[in-house]
Backbone of each chain as ProteinMPNN parsed JSONL, in Angstrom:
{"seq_chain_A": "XXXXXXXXXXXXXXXXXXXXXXXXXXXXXXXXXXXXXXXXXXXXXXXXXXXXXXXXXXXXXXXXXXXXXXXXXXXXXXXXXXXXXXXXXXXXXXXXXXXXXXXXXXXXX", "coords_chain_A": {"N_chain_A": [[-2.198, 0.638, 40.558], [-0.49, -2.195, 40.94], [2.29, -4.188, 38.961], [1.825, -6.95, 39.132], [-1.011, -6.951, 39.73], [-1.72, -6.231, 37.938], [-1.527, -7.892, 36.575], [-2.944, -10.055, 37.214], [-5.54, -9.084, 37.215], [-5.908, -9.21, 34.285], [-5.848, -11.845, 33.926], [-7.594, -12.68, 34.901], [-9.969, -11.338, 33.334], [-10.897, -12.717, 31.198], [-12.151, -16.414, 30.447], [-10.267, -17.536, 29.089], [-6.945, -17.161, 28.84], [-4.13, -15.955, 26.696], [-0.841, -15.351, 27.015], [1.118, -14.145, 24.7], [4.248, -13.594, 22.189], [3.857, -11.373, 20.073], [0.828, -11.608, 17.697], [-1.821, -13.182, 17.371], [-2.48, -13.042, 14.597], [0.326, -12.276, 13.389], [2.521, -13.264, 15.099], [5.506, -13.842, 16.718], [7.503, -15.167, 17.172], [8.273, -19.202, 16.855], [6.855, -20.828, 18.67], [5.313, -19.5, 20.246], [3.25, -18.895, 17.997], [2.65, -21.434, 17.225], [1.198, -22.584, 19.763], [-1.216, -20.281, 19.565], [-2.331, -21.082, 17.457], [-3.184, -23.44, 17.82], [-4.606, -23.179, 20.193], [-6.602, -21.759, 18.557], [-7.855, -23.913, 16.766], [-9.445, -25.417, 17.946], [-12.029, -23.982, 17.924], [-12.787, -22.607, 20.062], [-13.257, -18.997, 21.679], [-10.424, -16.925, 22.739], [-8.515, -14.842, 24.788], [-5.404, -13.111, 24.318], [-2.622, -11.553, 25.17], [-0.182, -9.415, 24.116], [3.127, -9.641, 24.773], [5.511, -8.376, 23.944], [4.454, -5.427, 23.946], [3.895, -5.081, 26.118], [6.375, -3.964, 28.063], [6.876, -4.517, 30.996], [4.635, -6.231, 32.126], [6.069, -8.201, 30.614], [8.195, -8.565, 32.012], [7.51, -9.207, 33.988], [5.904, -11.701, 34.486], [6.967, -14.243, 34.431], [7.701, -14.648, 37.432], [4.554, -14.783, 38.13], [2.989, -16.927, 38.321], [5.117, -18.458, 38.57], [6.833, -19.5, 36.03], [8.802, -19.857, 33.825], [9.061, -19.356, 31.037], [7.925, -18.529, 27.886], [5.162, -19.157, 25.234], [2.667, -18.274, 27.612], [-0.586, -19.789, 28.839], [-3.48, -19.271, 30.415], [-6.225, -20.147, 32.191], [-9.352, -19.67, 33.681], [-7.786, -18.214, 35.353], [-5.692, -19.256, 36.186], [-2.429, -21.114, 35.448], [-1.804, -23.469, 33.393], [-0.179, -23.657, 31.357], [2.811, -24.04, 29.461], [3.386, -23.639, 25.613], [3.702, -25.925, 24.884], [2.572, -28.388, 26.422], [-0.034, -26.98, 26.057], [-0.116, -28.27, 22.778], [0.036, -31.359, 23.446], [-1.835, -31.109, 25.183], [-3.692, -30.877, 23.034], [-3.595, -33.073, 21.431], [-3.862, -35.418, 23.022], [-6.597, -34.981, 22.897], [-8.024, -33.68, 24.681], [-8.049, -30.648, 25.205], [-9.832, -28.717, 24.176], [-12.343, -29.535, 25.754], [-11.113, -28.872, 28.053], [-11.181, -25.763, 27.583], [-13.895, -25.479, 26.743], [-15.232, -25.897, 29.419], [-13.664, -24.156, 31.145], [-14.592, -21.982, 29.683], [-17.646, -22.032, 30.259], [-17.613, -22.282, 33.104], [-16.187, -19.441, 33.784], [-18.615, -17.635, 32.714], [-20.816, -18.739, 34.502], [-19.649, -17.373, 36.555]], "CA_chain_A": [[-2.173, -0.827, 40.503], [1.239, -2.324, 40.759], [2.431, -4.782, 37.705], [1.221, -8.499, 39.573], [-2.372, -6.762, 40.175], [-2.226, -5.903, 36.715], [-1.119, -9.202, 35.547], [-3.585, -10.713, 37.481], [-6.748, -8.574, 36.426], [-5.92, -9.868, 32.948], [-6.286, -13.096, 33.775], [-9.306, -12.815, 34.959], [-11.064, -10.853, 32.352], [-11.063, -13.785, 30.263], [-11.489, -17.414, 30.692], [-8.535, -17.975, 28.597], [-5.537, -15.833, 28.012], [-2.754, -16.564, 25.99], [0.454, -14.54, 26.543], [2.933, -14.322, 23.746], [5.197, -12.503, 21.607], [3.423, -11.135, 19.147], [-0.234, -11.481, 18.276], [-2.303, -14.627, 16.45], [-1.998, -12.94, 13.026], [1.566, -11.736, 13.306], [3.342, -14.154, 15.981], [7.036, -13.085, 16.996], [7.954, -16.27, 17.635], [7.878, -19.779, 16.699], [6.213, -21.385, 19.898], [3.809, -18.686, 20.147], [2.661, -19.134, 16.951], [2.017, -22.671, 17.365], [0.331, -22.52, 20.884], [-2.502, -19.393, 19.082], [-2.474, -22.058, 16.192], [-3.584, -24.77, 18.74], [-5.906, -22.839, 20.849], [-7.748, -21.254, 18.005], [-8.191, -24.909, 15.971], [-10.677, -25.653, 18.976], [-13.036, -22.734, 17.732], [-13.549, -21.652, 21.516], [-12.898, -17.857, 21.792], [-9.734, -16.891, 24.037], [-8.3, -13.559, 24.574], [-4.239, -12.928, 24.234], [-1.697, -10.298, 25.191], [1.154, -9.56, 23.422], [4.126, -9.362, 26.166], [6.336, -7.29, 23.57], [3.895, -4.353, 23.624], [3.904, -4.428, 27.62], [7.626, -4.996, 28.532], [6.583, -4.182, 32.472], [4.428, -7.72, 32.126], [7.207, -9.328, 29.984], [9.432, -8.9, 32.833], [7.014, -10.026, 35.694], [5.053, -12.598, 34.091], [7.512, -15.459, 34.957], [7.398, -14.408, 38.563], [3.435, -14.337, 38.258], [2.779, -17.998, 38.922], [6.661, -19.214, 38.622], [6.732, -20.264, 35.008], [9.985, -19.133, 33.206], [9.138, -19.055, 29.728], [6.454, -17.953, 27.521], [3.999, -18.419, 25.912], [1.832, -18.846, 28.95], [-1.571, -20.161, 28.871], [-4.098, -19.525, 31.751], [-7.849, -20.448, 31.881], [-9.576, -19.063, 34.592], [-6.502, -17.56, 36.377], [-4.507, -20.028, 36.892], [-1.275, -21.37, 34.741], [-2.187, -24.473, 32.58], [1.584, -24.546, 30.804], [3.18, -23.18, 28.274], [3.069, -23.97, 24.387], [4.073, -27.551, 24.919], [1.089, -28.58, 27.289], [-1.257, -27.06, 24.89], [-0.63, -29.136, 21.94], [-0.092, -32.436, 24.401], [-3.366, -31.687, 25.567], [-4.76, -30.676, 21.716], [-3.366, -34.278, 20.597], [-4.708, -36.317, 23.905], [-8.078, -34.687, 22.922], [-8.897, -32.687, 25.909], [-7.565, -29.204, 24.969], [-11.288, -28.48, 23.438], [-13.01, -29.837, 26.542], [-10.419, -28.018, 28.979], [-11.627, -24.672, 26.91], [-15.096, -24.975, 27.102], [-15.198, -25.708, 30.347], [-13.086, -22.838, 31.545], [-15.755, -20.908, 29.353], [-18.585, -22.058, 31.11], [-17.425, -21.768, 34.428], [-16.692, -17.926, 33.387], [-19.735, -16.962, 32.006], [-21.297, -18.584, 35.227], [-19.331, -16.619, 37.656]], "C_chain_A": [[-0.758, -1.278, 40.139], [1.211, -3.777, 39.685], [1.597, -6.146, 38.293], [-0.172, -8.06, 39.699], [-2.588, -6.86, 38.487], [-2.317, -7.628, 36.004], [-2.702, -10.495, 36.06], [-5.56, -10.313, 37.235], [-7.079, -8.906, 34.956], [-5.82, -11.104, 32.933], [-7.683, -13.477, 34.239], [-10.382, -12.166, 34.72], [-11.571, -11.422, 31.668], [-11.3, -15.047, 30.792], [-10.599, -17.953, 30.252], [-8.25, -17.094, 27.907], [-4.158, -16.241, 27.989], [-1.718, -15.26, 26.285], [1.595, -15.131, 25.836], [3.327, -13.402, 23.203], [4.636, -12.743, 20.2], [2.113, -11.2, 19.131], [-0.628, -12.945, 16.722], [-2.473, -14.373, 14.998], [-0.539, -12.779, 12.798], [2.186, -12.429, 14.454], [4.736, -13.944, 15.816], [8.016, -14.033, 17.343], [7.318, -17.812, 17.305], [6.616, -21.211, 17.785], [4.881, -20.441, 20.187], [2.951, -18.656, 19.468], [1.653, -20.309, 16.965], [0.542, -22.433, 18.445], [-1.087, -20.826, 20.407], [-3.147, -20.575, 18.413], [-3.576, -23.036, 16.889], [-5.103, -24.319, 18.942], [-7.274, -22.195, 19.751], [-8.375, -22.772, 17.411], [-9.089, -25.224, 16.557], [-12.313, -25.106, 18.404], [-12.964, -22.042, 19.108], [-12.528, -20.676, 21.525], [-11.252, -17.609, 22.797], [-9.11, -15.645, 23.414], [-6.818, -14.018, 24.323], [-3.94, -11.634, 24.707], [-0.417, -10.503, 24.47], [2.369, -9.156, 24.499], [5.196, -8.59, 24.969], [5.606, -6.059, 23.692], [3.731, -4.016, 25.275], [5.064, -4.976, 28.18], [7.321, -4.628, 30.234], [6.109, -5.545, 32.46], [5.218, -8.43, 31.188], [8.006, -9.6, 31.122], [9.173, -9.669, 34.224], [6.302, -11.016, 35.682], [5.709, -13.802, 34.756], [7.799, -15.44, 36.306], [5.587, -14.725, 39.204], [3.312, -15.683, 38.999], [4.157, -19.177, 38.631], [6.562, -20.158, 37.586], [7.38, -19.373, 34.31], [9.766, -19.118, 31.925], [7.662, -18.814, 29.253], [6.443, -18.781, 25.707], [3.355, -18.953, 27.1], [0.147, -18.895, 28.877], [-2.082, -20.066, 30.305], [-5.278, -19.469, 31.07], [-8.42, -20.224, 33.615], [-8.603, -18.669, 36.202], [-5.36, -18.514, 36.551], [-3.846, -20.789, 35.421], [-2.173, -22.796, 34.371], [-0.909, -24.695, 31.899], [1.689, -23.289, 30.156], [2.445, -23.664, 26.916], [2.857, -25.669, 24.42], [3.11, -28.543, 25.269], [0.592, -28.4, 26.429], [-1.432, -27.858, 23.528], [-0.379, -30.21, 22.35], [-2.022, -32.226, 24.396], [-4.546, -31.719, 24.117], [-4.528, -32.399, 21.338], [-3.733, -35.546, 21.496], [-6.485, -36.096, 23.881], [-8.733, -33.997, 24.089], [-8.696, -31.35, 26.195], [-9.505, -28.449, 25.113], [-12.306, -28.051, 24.443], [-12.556, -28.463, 27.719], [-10.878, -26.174, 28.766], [-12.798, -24.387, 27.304], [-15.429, -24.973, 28.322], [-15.028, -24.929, 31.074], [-13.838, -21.488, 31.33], [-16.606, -20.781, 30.048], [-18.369, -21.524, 32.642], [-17.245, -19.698, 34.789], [-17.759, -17.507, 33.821], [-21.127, -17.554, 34.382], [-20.98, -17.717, 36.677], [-20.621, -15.579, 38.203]], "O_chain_A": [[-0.053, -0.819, 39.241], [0.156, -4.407, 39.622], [0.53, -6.309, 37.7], [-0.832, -9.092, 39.825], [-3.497, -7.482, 37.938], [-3.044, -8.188, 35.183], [-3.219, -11.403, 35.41], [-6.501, -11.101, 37.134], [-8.214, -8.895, 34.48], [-5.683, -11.615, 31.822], [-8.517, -14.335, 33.95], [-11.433, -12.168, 35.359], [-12.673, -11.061, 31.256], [-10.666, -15.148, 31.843], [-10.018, -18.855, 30.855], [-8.714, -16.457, 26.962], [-3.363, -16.669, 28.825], [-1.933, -14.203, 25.691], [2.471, -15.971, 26.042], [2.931, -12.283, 23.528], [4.765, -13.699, 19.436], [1.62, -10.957, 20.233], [-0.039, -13.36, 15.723], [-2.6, -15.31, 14.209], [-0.196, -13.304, 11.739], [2.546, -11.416, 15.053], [5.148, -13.867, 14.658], [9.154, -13.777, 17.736], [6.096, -17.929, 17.397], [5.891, -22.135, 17.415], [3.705, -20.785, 20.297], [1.817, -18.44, 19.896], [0.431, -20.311, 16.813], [-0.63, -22.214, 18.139], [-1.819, -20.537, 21.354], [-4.262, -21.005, 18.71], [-4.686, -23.269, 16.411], [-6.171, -24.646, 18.424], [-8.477, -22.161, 20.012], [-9.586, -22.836, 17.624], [-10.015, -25.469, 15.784], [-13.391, -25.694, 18.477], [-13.111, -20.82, 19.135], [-11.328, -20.938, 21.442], [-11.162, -18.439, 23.701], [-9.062, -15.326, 22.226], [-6.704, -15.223, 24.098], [-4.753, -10.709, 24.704], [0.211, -11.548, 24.304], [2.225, -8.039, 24.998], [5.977, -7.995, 25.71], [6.46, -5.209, 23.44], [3.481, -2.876, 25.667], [5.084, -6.093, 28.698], [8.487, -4.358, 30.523], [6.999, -6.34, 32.763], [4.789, -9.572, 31.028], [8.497, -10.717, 31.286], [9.847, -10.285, 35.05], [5.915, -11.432, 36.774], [5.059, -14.388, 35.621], [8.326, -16.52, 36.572], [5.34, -14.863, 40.402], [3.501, -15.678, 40.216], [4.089, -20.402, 38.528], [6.302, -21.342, 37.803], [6.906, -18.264, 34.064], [10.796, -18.616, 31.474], [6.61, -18.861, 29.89], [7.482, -18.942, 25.068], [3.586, -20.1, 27.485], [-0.365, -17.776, 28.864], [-1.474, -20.554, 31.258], [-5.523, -19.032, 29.946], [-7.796, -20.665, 34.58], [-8.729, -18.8, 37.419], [-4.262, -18.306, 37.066], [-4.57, -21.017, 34.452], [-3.139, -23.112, 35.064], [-0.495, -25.852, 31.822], [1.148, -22.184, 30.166], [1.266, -24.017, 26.908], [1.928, -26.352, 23.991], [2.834, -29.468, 24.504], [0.475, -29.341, 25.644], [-2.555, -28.128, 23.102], [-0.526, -30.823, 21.292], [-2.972, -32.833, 23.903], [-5.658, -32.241, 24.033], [-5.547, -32.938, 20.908], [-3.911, -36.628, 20.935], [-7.351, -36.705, 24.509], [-9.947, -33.868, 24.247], [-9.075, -30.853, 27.256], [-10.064, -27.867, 26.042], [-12.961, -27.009, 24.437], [-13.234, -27.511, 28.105], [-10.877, -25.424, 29.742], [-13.056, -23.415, 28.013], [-16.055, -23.953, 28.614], [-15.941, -24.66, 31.855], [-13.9, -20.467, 32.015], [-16.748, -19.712, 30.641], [-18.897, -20.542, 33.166], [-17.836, -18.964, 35.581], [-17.998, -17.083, 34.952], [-21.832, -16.826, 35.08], [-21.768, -17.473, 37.591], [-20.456, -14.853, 39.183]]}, "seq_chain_B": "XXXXXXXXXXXXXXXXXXXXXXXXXXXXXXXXXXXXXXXXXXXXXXXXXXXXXXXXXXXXXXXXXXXXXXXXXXXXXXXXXXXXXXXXXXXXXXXXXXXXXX", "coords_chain_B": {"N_chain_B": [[28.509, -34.006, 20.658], [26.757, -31.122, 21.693], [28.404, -28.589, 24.924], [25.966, -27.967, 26.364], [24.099, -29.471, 25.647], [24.952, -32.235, 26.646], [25.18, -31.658, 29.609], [22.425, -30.548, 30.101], [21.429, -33.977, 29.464], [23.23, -34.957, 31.562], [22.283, -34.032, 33.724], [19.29, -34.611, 33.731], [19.215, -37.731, 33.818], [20.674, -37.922, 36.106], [18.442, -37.0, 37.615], [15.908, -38.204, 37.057], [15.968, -41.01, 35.741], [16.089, -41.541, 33.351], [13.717, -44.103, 30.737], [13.716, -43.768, 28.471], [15.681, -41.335, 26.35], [16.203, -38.008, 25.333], [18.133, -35.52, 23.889], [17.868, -33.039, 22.17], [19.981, -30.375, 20.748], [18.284, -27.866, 18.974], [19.226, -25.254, 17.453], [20.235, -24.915, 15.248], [17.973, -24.321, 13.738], [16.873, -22.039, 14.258], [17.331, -18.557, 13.786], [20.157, -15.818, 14.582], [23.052, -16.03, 16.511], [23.559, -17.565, 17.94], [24.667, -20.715, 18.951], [23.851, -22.649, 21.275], [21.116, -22.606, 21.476], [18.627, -23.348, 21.436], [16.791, -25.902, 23.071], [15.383, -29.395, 22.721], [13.733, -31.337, 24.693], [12.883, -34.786, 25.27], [12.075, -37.076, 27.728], [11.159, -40.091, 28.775], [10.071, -40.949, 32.151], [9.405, -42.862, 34.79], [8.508, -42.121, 37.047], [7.412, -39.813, 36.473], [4.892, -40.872, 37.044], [1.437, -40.4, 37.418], [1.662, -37.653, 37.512], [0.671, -34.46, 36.554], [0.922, -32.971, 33.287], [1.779, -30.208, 33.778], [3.475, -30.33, 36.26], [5.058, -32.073, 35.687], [6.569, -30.192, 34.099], [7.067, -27.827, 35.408], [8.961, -29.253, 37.354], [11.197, -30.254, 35.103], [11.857, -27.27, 34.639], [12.355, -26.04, 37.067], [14.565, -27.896, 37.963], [16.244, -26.862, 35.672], [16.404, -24.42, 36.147], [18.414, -22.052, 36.634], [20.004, -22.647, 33.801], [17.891, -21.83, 32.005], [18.327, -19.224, 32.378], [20.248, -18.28, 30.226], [19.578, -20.249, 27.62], [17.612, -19.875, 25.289], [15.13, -21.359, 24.367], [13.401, -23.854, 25.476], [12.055, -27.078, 24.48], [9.713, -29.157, 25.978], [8.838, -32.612, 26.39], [7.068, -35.061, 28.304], [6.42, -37.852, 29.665], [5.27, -40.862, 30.795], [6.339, -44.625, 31.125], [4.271, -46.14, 30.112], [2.781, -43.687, 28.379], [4.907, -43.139, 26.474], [4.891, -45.603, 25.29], [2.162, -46.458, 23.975], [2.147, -44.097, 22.498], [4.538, -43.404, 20.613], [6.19, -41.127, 19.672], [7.427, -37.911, 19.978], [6.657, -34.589, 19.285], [6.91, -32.03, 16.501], [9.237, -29.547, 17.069], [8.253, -26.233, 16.501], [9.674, -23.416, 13.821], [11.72, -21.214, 14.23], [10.447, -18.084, 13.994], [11.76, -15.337, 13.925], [13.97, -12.856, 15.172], [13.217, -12.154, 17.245], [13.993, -12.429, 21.473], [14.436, -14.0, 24.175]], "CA_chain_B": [[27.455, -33.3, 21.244], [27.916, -29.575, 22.662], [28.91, -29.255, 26.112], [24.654, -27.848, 26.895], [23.799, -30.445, 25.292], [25.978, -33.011, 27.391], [25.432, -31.007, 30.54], [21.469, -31.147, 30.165], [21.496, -34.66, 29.211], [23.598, -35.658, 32.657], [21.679, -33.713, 34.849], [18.515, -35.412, 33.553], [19.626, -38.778, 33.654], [20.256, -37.926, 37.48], [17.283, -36.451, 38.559], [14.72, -38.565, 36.657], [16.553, -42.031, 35.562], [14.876, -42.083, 32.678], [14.245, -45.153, 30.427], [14.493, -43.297, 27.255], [16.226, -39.743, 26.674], [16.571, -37.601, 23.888], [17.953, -34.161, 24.037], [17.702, -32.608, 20.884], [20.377, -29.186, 19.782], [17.663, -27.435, 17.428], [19.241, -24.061, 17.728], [20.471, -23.896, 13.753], [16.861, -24.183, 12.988], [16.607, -20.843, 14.22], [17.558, -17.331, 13.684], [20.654, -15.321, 15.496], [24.753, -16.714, 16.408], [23.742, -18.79, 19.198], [24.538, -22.366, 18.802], [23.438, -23.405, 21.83], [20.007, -21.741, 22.22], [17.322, -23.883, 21.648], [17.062, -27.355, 22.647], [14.336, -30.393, 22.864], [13.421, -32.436, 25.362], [12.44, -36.019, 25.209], [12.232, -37.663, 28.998], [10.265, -41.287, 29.836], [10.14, -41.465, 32.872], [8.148, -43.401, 35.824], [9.096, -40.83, 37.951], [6.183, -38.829, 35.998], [3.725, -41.273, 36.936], [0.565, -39.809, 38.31], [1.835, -36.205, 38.104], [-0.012, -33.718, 36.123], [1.827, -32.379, 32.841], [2.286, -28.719, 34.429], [4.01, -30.598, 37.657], [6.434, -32.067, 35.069], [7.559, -29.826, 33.354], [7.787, -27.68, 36.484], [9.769, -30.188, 37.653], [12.369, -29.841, 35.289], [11.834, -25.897, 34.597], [13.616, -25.687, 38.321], [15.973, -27.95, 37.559], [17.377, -25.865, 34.777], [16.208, -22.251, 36.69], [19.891, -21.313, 35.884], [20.049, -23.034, 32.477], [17.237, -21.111, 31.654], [18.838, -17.324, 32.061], [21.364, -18.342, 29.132], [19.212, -20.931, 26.665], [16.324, -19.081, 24.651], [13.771, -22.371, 24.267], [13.352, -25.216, 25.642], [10.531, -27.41, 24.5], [9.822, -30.069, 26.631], [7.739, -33.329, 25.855], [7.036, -35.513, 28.995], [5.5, -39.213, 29.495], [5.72, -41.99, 31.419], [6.895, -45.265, 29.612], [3.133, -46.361, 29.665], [2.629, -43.082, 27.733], [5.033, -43.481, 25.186], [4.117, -47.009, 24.489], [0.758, -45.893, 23.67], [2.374, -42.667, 21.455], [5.412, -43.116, 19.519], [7.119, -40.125, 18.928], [7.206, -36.983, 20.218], [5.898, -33.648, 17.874], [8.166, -31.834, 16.386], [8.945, -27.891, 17.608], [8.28, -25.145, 15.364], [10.644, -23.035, 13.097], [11.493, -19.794, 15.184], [10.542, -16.999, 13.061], [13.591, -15.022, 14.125], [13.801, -10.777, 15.134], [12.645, -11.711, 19.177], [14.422, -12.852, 22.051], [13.315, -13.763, 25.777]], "C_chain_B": [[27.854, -32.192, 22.494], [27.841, -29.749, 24.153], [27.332, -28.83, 26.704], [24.111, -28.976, 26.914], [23.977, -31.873, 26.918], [25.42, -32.562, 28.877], [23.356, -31.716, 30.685], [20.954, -32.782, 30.323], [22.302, -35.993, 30.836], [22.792, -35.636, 33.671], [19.827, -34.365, 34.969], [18.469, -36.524, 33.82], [19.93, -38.716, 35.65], [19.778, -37.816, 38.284], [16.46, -37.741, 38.385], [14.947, -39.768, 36.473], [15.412, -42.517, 34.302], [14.708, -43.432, 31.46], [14.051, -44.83, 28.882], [14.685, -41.422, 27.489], [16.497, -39.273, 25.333], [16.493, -35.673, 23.734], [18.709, -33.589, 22.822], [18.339, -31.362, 20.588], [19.734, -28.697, 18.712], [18.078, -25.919, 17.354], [19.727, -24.124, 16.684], [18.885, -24.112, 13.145], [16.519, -22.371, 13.252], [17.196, -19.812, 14.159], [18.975, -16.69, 14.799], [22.033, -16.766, 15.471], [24.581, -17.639, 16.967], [23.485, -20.28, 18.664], [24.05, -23.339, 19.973], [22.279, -22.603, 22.788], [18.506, -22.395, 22.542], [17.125, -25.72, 21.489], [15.458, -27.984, 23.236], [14.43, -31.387, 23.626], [12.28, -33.662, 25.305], [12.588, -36.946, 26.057], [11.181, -38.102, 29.027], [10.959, -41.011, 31.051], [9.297, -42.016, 34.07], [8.2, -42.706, 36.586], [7.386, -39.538, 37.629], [4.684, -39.471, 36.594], [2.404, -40.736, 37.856], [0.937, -38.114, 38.392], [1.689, -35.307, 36.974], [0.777, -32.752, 35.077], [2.659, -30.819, 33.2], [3.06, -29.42, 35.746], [5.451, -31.046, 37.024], [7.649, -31.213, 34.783], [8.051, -28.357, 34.514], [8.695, -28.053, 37.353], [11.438, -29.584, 36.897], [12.57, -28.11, 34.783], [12.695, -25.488, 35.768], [14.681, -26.365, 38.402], [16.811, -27.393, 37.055], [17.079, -24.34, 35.039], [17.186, -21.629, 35.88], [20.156, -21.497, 34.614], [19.386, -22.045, 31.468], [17.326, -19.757, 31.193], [19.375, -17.445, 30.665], [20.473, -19.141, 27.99], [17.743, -20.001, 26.18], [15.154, -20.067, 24.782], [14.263, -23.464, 24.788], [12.368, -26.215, 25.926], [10.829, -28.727, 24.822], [8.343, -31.761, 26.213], [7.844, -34.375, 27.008], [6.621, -36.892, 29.469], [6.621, -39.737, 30.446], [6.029, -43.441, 30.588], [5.271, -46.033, 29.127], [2.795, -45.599, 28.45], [3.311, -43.455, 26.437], [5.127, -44.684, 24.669], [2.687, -46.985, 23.309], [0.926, -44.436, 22.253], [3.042, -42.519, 20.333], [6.04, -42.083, 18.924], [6.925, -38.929, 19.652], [6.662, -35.519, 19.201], [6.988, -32.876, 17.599], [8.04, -30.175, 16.908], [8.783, -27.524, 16.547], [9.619, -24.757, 15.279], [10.166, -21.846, 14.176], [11.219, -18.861, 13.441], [11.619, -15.777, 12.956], [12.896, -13.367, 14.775], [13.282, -10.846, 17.181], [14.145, -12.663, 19.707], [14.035, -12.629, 23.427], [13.607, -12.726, 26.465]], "O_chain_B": [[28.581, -32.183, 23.487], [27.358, -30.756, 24.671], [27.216, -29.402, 27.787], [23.67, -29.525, 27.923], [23.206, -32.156, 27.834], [25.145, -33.623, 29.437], [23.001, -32.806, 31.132], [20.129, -32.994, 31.211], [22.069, -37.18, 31.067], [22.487, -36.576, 34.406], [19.241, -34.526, 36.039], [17.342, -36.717, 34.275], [19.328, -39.516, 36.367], [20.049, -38.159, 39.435], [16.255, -38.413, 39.397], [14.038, -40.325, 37.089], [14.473, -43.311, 34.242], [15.833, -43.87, 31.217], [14.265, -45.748, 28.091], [14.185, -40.611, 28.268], [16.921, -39.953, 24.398], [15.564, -34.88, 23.58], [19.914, -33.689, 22.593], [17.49, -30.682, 20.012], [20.203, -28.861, 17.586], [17.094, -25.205, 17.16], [20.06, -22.946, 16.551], [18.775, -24.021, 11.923], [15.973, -21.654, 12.413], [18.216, -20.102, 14.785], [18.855, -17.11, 15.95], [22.079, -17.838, 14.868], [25.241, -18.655, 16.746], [22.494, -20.807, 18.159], [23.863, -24.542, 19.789], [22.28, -22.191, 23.948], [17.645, -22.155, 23.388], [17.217, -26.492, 20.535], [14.631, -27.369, 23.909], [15.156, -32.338, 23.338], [11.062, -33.483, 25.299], [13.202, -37.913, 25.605], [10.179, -37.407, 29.196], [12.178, -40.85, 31.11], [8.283, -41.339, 34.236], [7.094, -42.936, 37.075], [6.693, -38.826, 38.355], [3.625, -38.844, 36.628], [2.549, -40.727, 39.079], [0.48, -37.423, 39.303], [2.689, -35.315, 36.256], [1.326, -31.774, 35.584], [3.811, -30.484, 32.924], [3.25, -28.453, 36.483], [6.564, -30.712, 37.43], [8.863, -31.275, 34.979], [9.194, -27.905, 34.464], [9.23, -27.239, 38.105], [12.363, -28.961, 37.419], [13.749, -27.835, 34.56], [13.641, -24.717, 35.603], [15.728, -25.853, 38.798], [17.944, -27.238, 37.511], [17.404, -23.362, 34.367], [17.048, -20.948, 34.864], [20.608, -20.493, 34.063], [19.919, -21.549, 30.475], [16.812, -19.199, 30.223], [18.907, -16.637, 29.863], [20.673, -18.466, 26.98], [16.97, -19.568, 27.035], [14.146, -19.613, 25.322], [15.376, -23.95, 24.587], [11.85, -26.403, 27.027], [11.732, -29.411, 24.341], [7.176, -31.626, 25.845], [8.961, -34.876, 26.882], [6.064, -36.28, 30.38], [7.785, -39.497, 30.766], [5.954, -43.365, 29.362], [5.101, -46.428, 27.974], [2.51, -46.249, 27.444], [2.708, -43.939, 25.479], [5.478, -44.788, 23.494], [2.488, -47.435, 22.181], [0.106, -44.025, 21.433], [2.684, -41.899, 19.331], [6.412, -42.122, 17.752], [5.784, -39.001, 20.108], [6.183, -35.913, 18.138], [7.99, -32.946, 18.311], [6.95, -29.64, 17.106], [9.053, -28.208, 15.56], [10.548, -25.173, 15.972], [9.092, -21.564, 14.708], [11.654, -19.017, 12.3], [12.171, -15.431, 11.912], [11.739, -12.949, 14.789], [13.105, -9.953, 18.009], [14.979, -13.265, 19.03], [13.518, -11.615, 23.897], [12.977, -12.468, 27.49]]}, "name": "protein", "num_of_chains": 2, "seq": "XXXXXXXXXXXXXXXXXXXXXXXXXXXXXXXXXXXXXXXXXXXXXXXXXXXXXXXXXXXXXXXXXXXXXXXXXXXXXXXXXXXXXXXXXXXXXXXXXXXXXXXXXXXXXXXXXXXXXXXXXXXXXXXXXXXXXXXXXXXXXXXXXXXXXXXXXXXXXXXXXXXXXXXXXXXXXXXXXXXXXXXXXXXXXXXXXXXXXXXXXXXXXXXXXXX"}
């Protein structure tokens, strides 16, 4: 499986997966931190990867769906933003919604 | 105001025409020599209107493609002037915790 298959099998193991640097107890970075911070305040579950522990997807991630920085948020495969987006959408109130939703649709696949 | 600074700040102002601007040098908040590593964006513009915060900030993410190789962060905050009528302020970034780099 070549690195974009990979990158893309991990997005759709989950309905939401956070990539950042580091991990939601130990965050490697201040933007990453935040954007775990965000998505967990919701309660709804979401997986993560840590892109320092796989530098092969550190290096191809911003190629994946042409989004140059990290962290990167996807919900059922597809790009949703970075950090920035996510607390926009936590402070317009539809982060929560955008979550469960993404869950549901999952779980009904 | 440094010459990223300055440089960002023109090239904005020509893409987007925006009717407020505010590009923010926060790179001694964080960690490491670089003085010009991490900056904040603060762009009204009508230009946004109708277009989906990931279209924005894609928007200017290819503007600064090249900007990008050389600057470590750049957190972006987007609205139209409806929006920030309605908002008042933008949020503030986090503190880098320091020891990474992109």
């Amino acid at each position: 499986m070549d690195v974009m298959q990979r990158i893309q099998a991990q997005v759709d193991s989950s309905p939401i997966v956070l990539y950042m640097k580091g991990t939601p107890q130990f965050p490697q970075c201040g933007f990453s931190a935040t954007a775990s911070q965000t998505l967990a305040s919701t309660g709804v579950e979401f997986a993560y990867v840590n892109i320092f522990e796989d530098q092969e997807v550190m290096q191809n991630l911003p190629a994946f769906q042409d989004w140059p920085t990290f962290p990167q948020i996807y919900m059922n495969g597809q790009l949703v933003g970075g950090g920035d987006i996510i607390v926009e959408m936590s402070q317009m109130g539809s982060l929560k919604a955008a979550m469960e939703d993404a869950t549901t649709k999952f779980n009904d696949k | 105001m440094s010459d990223m600074q300055q440089h960002l700040t023109e090239q904005l102002q020509l893409a987007l025409s925006p009717s407020h601007l505010e590009v923010i040098n926060e790179s001694s908040n964080h960690s490491g020599p670089a003085t010009e590593s991490h900056f904040k964006l603060i762009v009204v513009s009508d230009y946004f209107n109708d277009l989906a915060l990931i279209t924005r900030h894609r928007f200017i993410n290819n503007l600064f493609k090249e900007e990008l190789s050389h600057i470590h962060a750049l957190a972006m905050h987007t609205y139209t002037s409806h929006e920030w009528q309605l908002k008042n302020g933008a949020p503030d970034s986090p503190k880098c915790s320091g020891g990474s780099q992109s």
